[in-house]
BALOBA-1460 file (C-alpha; in Angstrom, 3 decimals):
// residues 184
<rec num="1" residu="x" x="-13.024" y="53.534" z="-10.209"/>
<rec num="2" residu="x" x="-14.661" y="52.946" z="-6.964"/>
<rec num="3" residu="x" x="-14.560" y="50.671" z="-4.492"/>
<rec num="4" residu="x" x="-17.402" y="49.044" z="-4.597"/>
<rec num="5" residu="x" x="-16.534" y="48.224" z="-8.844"/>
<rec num="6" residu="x" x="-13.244" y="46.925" z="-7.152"/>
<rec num="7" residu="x" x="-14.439" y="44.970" z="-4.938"/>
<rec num="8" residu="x" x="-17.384" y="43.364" z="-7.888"/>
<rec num="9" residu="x" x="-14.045" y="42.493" z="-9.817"/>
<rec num="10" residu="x" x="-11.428" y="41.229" z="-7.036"/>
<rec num="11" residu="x" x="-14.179" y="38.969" z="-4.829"/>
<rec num="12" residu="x" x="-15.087" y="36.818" z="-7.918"/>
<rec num="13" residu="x" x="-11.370" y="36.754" z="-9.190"/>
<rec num="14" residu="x" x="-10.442" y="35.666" z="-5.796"/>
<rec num="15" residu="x" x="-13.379" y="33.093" z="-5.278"/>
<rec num="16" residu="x" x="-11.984" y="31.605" z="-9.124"/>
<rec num="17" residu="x" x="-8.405" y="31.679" z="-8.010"/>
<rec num="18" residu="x" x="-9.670" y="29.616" z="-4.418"/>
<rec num="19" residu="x" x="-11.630" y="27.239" z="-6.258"/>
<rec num="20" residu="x" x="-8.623" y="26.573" z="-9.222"/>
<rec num="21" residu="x" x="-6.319" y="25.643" z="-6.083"/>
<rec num="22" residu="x" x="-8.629" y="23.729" z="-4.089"/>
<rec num="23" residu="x" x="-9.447" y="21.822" z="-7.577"/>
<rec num="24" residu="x" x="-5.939" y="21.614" z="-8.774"/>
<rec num="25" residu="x" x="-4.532" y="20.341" z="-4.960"/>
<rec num="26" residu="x" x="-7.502" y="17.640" z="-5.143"/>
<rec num="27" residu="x" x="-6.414" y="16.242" z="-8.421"/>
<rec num="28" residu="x" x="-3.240" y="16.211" z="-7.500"/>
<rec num="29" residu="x" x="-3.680" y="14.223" z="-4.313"/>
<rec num="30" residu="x" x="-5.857" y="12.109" z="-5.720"/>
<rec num="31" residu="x" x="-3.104" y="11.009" z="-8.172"/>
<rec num="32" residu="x" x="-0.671" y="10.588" z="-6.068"/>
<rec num="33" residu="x" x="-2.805" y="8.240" z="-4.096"/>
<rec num="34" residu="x" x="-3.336" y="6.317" z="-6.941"/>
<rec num="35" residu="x" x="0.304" y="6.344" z="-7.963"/>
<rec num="36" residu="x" x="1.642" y="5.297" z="-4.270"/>
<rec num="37" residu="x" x="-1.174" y="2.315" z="-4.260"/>
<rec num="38" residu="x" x="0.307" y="1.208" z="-7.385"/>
<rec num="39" residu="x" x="4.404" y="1.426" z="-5.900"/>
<rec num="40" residu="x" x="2.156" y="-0.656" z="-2.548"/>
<rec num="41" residu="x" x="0.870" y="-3.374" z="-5.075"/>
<rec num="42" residu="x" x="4.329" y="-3.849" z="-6.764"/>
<rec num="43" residu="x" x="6.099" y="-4.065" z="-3.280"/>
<rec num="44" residu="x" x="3.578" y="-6.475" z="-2.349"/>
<rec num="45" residu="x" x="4.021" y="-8.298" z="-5.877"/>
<rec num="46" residu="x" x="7.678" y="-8.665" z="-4.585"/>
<rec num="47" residu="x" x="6.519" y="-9.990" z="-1.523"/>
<rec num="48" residu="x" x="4.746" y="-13.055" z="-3.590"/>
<rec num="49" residu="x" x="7.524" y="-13.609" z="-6.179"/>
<rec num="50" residu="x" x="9.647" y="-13.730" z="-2.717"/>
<rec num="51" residu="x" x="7.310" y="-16.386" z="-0.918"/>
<rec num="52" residu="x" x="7.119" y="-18.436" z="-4.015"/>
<rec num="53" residu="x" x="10.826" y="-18.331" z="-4.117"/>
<rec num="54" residu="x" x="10.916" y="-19.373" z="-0.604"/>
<rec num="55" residu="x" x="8.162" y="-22.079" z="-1.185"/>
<rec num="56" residu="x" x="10.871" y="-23.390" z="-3.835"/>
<rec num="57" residu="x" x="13.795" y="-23.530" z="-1.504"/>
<rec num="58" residu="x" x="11.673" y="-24.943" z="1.226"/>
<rec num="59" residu="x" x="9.988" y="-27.670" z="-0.731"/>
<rec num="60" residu="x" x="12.818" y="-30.105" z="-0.757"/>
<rec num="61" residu="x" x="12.517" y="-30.119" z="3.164"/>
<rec num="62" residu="x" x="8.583" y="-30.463" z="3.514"/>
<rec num="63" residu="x" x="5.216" y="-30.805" z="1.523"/>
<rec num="64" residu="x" x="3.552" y="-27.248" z="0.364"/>
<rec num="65" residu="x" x="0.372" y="-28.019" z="-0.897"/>
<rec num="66" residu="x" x="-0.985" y="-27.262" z="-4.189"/>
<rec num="67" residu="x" x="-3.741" y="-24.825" z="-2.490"/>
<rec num="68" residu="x" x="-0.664" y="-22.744" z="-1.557"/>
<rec num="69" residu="x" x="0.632" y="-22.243" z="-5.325"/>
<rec num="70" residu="x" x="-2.974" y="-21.768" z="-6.022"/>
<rec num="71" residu="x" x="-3.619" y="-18.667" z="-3.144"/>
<rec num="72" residu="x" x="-0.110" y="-17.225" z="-4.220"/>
<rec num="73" residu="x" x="-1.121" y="-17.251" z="-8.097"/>
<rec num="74" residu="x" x="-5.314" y="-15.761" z="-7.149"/>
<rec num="75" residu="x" x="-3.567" y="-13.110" z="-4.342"/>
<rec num="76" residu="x" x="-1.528" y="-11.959" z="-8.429"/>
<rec num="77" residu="x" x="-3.799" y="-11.834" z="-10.079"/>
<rec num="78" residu="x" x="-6.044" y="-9.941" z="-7.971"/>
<rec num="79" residu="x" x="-3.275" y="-7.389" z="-6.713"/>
<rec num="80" residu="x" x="-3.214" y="-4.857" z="-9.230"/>
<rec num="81" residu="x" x="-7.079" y="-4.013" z="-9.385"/>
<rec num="82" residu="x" x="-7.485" y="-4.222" z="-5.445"/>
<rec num="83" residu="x" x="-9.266" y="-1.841" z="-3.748"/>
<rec num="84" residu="x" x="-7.545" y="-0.897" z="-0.236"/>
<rec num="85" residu="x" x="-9.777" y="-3.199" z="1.581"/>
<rec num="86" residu="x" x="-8.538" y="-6.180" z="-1.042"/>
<rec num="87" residu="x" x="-4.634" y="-5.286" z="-0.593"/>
<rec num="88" residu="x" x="-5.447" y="-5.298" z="3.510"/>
<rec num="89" residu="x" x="-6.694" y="-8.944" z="3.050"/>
<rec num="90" residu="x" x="-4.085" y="-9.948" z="-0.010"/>
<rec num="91" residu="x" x="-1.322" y="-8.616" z="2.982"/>
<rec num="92" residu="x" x="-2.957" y="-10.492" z="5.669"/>
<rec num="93" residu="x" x="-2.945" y="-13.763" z="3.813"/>
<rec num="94" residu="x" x="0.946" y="-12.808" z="2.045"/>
<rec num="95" residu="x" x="2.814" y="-11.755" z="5.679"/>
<rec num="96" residu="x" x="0.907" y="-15.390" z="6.908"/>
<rec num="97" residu="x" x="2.677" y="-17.827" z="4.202"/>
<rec num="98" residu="x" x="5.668" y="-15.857" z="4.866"/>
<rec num="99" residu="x" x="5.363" y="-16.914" z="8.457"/>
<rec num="100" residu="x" x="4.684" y="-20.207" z="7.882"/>
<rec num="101" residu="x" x="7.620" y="-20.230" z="5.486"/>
<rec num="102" residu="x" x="10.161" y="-18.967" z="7.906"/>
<rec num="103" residu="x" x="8.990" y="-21.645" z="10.360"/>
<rec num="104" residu="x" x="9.890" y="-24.767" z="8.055"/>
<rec num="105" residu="x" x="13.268" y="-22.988" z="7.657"/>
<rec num="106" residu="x" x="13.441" y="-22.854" z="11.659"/>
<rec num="107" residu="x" x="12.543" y="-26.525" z="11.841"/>
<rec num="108" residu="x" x="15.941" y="-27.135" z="9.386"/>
<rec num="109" residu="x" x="19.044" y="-26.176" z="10.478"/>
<rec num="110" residu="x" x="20.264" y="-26.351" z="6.887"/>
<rec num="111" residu="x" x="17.995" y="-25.144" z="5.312"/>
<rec num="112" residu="x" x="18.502" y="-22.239" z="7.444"/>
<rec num="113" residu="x" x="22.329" y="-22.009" z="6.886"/>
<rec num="114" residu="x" x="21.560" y="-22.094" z="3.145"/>
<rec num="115" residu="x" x="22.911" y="-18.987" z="1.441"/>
<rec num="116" residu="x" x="20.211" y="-18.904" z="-1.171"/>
<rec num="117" residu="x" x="17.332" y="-18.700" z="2.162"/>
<rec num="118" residu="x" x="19.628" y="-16.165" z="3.614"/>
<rec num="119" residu="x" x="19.544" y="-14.122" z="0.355"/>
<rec num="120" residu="x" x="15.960" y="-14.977" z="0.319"/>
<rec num="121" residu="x" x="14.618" y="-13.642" z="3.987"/>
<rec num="122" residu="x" x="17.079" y="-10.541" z="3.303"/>
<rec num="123" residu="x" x="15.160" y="-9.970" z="0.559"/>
<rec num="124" residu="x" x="11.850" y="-10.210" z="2.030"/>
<rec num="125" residu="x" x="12.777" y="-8.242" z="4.867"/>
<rec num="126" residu="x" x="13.754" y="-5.408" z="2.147"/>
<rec num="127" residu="x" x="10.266" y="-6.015" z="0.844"/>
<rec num="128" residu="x" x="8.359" y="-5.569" z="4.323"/>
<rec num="129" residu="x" x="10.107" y="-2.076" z="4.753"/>
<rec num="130" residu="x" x="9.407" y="-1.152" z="1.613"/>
<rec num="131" residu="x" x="5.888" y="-2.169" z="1.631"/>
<rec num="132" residu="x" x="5.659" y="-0.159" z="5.334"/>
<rec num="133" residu="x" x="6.978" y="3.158" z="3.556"/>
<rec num="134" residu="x" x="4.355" y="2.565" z="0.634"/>
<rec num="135" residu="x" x="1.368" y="2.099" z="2.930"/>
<rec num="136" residu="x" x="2.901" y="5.124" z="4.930"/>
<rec num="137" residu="x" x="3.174" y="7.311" z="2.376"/>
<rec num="138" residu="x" x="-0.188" y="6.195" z="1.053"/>
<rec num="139" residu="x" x="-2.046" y="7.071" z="4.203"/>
<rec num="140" residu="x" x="-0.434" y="10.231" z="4.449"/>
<rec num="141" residu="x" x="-2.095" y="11.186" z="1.325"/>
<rec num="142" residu="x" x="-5.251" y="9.900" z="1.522"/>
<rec num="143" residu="x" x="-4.974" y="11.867" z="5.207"/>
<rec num="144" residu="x" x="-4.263" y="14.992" z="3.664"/>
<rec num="145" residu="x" x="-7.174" y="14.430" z="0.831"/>
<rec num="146" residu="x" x="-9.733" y="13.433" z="3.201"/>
<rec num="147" residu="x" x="-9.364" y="16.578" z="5.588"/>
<rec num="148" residu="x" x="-9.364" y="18.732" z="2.322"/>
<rec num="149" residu="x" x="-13.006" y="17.377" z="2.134"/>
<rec num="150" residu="x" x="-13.843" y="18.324" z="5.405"/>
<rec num="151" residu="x" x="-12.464" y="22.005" z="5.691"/>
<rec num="152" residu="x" x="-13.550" y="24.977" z="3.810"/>
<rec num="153" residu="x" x="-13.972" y="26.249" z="1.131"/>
<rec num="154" residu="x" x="-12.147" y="22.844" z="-0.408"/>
<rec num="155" residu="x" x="-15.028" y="20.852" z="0.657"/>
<rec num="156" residu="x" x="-16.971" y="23.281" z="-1.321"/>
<rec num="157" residu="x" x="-15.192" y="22.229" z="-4.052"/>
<rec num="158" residu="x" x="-14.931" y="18.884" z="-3.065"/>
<rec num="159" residu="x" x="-18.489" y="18.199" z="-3.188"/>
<rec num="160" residu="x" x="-18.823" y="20.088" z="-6.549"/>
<rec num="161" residu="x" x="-16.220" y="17.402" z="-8.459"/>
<rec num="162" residu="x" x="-18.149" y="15.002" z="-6.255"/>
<rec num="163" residu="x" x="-14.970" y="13.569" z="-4.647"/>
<rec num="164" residu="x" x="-15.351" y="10.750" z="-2.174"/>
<rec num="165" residu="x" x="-13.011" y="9.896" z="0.949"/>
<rec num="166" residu="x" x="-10.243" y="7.676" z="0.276"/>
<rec num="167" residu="x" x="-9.618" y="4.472" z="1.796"/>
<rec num="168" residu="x" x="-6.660" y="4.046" z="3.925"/>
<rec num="169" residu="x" x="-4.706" y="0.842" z="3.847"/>
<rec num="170" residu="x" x="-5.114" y="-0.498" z="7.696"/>
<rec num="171" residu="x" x="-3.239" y="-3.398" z="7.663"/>
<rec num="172" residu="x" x="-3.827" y="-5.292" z="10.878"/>
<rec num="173" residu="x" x="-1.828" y="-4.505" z="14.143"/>
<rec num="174" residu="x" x="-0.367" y="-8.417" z="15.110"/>
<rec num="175" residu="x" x="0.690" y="-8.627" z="11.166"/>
<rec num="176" residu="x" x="2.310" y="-5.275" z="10.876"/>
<rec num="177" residu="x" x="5.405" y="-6.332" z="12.235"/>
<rec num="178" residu="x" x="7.953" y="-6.836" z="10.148"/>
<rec num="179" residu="x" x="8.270" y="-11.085" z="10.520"/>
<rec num="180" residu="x" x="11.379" y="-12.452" z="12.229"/>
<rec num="181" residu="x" x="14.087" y="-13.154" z="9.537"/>
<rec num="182" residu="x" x="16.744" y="-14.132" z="12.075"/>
<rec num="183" residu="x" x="18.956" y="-16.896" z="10.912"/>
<rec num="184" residu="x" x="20.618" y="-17.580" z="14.548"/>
């Protein structure tokens, strides 16, 4: 054999063998930004069971209206289809009752002291962090996806399975914080 029949049988086994990985590390990104959305919807799921158990210690000490139960029970049932645009907005609205929450339970000393709001803002606090390593993860991901798209030869490929760019989850900067869950 020469080199020239080498070289018509190792470029196209090497040009298959580039374009298997590039597809194969696509997919597989792609899935695991679809699997760490879904582990940031159920952390934010927490976060609503949590506020609605806060609404339900709180309520004894002050009126929540009904339009509150009714955002908590629409942000639900919306949360496990939404986009990353939706779960920004669902988190805006979520980390705002929360802080509205925690400010009745400032207002009332008692309330405060209770052991069952202790257990309660622990437990959102957990949520929050777990929520941050989510979205963290998540745009990690979607990072690593999207710059496969722009670099070759995976954008070759890219454009071939007609992959899009992922959305990243910006959730805005004053609401990012973790809220105050200080009981002193």
């Amino acid at each position: 054999m020469d080199y020239v029949t080498i070289a018509i049988i190792i470029i196209p086994l090497l040009l298959i063998m580039v374009y298997v990985s590039s597809f194969n590390r696509l997919n597989k990104l792609k899935n695991a930004a679809e699997a760490t959305l879904g582990q940031v919807r159920v952390a934010m799921k927490k976060r609503l069971d949590m506020i609605e158990q806060l609404l339900g210690a709180v309520q004894s000490y002050t009126k929540f209206e009904r339009e509150v139960f009714e955002n908590i029970a629409k942000m639900r049932s919306g949360l496990m289809n939404a986009n990353p645009s939706e779960l920004n907005g669902i988190d805006s609205t979520s980390r705002s009752l929360v802080g509205r929450l925690l400010a009745v339970a400032e207002a009332y000393p008692e309330l405060k002291a209770s052991e069952t709001t202790m257990k309660l803002m622990d437990a959102t606090t957990s949520v929050e962090g777990e929520i941050a390593r989510h979205r963290y993860t998540f745009n990690n991901v979607v990072q690593e996806y999207n710059t496969m798209q722009d670099t070759i030869p995976s954008n070759i490929v890219a454009g071939m399975m007609g992959a899009k760019k992922l959305e990243y989850l910006e959730f805005e900067e004053d609401i990012e914080k973790t809220p105050n869950m200080s009981v002193t």
